[in-house]
DOTOR-408566 format. One record per residue (C-alpha): x, y, z; residue in three letters. Coordinates in nm, 2 decimals, padded with zeros to 4 digits. Last residue first. Layout:
BEGIN
REC        x        y        z   fivex
REC        X        Y        Z     Ala
...
This chain:
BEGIN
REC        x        y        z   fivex
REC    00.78    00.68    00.68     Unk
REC    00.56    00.92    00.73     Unk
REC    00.57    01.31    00.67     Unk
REC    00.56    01.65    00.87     Unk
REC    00.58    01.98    00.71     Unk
REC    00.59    02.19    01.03     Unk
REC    00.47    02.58    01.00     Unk
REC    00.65    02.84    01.19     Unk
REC    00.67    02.96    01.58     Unk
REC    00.66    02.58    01.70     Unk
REC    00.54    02.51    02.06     Unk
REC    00.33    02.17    01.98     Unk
REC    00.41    02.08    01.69     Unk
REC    00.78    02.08    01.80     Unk
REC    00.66    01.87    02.13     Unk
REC    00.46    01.61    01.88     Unk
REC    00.80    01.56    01.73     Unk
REC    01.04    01.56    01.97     Unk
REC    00.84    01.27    02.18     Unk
REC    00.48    01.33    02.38     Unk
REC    00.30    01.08    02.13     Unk
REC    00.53    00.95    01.97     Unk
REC    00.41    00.59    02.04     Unk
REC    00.21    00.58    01.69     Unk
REC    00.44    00.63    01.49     Unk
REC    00.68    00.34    01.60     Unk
REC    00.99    00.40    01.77     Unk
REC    01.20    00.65    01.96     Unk
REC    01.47    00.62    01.68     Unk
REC    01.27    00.78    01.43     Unk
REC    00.91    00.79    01.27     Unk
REC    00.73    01.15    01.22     Unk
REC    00.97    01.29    00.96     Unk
REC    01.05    01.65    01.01     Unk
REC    01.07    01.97    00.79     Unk
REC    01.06    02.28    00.94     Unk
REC    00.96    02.60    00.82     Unk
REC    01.00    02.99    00.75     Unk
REC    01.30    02.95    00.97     Unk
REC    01.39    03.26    01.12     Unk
REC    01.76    03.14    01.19     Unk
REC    01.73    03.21    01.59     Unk
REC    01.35    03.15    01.60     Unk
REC    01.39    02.77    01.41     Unk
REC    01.68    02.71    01.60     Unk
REC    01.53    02.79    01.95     Unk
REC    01.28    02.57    01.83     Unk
REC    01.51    02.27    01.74     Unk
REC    01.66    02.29    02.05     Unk
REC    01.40    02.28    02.28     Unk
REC    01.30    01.97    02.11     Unk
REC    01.62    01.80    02.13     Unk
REC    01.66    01.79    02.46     Unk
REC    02.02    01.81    02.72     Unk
REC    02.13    02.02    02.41     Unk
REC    02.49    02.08    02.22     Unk
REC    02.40    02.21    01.87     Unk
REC    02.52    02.12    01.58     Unk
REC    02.46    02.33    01.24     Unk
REC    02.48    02.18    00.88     Unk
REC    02.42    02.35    00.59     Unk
REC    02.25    02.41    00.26     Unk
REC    02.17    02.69    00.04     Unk
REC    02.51    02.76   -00.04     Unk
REC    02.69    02.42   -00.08     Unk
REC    02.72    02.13    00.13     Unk
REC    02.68    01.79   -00.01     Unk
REC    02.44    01.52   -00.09     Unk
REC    02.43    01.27   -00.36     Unk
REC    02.59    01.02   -00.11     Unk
REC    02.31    01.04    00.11     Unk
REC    02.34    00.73    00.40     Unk
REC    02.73    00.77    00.40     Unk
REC    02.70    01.15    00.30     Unk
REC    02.52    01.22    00.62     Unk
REC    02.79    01.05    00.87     Unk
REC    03.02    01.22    00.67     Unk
REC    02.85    01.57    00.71     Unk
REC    02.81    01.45    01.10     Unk
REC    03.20    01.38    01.15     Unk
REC    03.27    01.71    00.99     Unk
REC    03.06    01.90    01.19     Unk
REC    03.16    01.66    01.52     Unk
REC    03.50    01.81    01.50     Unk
REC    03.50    02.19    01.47     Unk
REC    03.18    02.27    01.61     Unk
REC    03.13    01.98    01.91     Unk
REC    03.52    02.00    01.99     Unk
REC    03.45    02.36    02.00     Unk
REC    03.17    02.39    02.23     Unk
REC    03.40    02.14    02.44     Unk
REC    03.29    01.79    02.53     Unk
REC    03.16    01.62    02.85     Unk
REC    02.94    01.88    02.94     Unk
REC    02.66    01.65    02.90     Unk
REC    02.50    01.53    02.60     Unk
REC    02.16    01.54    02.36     Unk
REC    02.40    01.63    02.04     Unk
REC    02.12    01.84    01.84     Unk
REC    02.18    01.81    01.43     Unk
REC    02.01    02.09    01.29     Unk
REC    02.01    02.10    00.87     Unk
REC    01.92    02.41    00.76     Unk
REC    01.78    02.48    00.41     Unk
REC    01.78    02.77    00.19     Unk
REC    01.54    02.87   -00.04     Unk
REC    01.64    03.09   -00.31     Unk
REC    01.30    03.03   -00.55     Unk
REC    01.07    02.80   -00.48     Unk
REC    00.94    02.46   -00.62     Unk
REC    01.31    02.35   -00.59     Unk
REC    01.30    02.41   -00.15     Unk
REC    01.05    02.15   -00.15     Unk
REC    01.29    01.90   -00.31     Unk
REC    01.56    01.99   -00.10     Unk
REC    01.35    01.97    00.20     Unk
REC    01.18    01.63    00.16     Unk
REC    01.58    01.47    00.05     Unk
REC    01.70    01.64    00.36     Unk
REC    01.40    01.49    00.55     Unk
REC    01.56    01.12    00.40     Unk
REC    01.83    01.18    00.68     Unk
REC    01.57    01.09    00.95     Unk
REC    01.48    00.71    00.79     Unk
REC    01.84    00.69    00.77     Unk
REC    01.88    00.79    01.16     Unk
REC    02.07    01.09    01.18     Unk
REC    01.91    01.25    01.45     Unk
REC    01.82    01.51    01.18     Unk
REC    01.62    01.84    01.23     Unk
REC    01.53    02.00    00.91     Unk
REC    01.52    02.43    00.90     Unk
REC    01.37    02.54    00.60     Unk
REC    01.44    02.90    00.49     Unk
REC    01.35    03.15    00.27     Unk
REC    00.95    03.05    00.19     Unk
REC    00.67    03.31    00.26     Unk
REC    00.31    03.28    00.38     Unk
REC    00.19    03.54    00.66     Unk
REC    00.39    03.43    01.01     Unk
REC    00.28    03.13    01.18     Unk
REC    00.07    03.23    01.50     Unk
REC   -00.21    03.02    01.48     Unk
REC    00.02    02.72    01.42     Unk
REC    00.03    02.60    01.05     Unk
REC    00.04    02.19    01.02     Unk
REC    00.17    02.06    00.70     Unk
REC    00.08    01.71    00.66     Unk
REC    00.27    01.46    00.40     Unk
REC    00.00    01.14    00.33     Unk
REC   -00.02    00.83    00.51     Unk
REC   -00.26    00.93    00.75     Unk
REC   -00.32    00.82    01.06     Unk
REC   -00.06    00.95    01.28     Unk
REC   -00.07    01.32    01.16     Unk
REC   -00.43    01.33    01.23     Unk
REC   -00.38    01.19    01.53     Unk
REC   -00.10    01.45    01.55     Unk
REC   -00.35    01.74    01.48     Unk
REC   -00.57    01.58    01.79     Unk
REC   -00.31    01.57    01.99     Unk
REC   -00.19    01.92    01.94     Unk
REC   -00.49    02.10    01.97     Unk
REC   -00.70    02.13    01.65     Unk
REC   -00.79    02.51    01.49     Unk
REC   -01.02    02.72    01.64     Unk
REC   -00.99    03.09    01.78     Unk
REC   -00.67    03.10    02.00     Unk
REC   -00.70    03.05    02.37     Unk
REC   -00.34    02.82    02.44     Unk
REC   -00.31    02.54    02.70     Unk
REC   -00.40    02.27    02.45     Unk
REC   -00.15    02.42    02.20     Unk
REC   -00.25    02.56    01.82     Unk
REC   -00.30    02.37    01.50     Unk
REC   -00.40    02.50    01.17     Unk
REC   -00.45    02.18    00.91     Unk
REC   -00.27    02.15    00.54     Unk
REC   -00.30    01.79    00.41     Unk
REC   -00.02    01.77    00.10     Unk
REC   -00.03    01.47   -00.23     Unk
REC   -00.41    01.45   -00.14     Unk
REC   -00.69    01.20   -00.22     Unk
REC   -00.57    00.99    00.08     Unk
REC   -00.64    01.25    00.28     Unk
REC   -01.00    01.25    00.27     Unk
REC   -00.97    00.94    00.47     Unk
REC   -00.80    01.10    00.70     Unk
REC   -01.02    01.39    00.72     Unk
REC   -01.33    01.22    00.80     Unk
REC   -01.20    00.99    01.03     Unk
REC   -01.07    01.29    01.26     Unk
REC   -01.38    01.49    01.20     Unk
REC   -01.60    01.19    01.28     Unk
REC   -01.92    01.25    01.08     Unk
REC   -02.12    01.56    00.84     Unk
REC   -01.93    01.68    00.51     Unk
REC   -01.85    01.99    00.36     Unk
REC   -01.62    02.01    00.01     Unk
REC   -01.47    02.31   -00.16     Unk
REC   -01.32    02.32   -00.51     Unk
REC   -01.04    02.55   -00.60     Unk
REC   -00.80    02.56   -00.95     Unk
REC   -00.62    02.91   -00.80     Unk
REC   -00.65    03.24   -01.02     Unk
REC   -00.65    03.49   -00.66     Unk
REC   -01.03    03.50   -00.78     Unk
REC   -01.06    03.17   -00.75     Unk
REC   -00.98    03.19   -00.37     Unk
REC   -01.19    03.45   -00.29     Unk
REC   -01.52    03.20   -00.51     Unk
REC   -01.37    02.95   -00.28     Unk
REC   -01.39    03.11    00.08     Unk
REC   -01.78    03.22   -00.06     Unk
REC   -01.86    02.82   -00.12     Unk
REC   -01.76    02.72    00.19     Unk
REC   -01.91    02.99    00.40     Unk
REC   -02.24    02.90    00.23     Unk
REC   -02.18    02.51    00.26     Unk
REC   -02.08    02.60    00.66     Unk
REC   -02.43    02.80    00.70     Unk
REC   -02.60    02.50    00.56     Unk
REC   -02.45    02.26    00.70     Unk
REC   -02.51    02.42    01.10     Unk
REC   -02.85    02.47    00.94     Unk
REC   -02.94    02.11    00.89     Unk
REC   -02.77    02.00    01.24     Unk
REC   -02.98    02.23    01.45     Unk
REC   -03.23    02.08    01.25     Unk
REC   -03.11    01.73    01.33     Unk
REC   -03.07    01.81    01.71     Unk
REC   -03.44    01.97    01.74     Unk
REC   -03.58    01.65    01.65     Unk
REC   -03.37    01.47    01.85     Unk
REC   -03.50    01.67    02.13     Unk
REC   -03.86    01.61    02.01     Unk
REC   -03.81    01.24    02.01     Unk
REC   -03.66    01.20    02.38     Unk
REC   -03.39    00.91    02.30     Unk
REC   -03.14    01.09    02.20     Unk
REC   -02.86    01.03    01.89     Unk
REC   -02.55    01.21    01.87     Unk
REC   -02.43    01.44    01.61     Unk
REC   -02.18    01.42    01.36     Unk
REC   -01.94    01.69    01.34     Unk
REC   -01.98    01.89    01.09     Unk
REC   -01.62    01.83    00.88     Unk
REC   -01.48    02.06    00.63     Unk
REC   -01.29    02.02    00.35     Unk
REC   -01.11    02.29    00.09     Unk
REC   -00.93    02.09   -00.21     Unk
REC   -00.65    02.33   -00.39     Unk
REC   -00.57    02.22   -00.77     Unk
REC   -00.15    02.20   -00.77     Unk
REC    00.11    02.44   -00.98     Unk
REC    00.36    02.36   -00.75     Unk
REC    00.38    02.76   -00.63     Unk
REC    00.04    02.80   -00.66     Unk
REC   -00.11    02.50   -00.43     Unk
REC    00.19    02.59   -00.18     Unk
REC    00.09    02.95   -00.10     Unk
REC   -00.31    02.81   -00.14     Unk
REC   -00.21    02.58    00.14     Unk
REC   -00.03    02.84    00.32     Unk
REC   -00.32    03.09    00.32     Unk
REC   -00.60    02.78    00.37     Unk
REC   -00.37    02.72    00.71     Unk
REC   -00.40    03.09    00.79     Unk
REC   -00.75    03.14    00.78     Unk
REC   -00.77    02.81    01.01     Unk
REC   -00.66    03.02    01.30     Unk
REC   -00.88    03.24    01.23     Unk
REC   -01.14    03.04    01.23     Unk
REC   -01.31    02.88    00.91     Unk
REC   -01.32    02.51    01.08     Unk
REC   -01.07    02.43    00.78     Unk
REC   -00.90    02.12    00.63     Unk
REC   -00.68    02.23    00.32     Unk
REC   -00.60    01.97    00.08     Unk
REC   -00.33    02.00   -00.16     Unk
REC   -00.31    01.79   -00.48     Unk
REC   -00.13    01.74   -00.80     Unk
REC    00.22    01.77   -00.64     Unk
């Protein structure tokens, strides 16, 4: 990784995104890029309201260029490689195409329904998500301070899911004792025992995994839980409080189709209710 980029609206909310981003910046040895996006504004026809618009506009840079450049003088200090960047347009646009200088886009995301300071509701992080072809890790306002122990990866066991094993382990080799969680959730009914799903479905699923991964296997810091669910989503965030999980790795493109249709599916509802960060990447 030779690049994170850290999109901030300097709330609180985005306070935390810049903390992980900086958290993963010095642990892969990575030069941290700040951006933020001004809005564009609109255009009137009244003269001397447009007037006032662009100078409104002129200071709103201004004060974000000052806020920028203190945020990256901190961040120096901690003995990161920082540069910070401001820009004026579509803050969607804007950051997508930023992205594509980035190997990691780290944005703060909360719910539509929730009151924190800043950050992008959920559809607008996933458009974000959907658009770029770059890795995002999205930090809700309420992630915990930066730490890495566990990574929980959900797996419907699609191939094109099973390669978030591959994302984990190699995230998880950038730190030290990380151990990672695979969650498999069997969307059934009560047609099979808690102990048929346990004892026999565990081993099925490890095969299952091993067919499309031969290089994997189980060993200390990874393994498999099953869980028995009418919803996958649910699931996975129970998980992720039960174990802790310092994150979750997903891939945005499975068995429900293609990126762009998730909208509403596992995915965007993890990102929406999740108590840790989601590292969330194309395939």
């Amino acid at each position: 990784m030779r690049t994170v980029l850290a999109v901030t609206d300097f709330s609180s909310t985005a306070r935390k995104a810049v903390a992980w981003a900086a958290f993963f910046a010095r642990h892969t040895r990575a030069r941290l890029l700040l951006f933020h996006v001004v809005p564009g504004p609109g255009t009137h026809p009244v003269r001397a309201i447009q007037e006032r618009v662009e100078k409104a506009l002129q200071e709103t840079v201004a004060s974000r260029k000052q806020a920028m450049e203190e945020l990256v003088t901190t961040l120096e200090e901690e003995g990161l490689e920082v540069s910070g960047e401001v820009q004026v347009g579509r803050v969607v646009d804007r950051i997508v195409e930023t992205s594509a200088l980035a190997d990691l886009v780290v944005l703060g995301v909360r719910g539509e329904r929730e009151n924190g300071e800043g950050g992008f509701i959920g559809s607008t992080a996933y458009r974000i998500i959907a658009g770029t072809t770059q890795p995002v890790l999205a930090v809700p306002h309420n992630a915990p301070e930066p730490r890495l122990s566990r990574i929980l990866v959900p797996v419907d066991l699609s191939p094109v899911s099973l390669q978030a094993i591959l994302k984990a382990l190699e995230i998880a080799e950038a730190f030290d004792g990380v151990h990672v969680d695979v969650l498999h959730v069997v969307e059934i009914l009560e047609s099979i025992s808690e102990e048929e799903v346990q004892n026999i479905l565990q081993e099925e699923i490890w095969r299952e995994i091993r067919q499309h991964l031969p290089e994997i296997h189980p060993h200390g810091n990874l393994s498999l839980h099953v869980e028995r669910r009418f919803s996958a989503a649910p699931a996975i965030l129970d998980k992720a409080q039960e174990l802790r999980a310092d994150l979750i790795v997903m891939r945005t493109h499975g068995r429900h189709g293609i990126l762009k249709s998730l909208m509403g599916s596992t995915t965007e509802q993890v990102l929406r209710g999740t108590p840790c960060p989601v590292y969330a990447f194309r395939f």
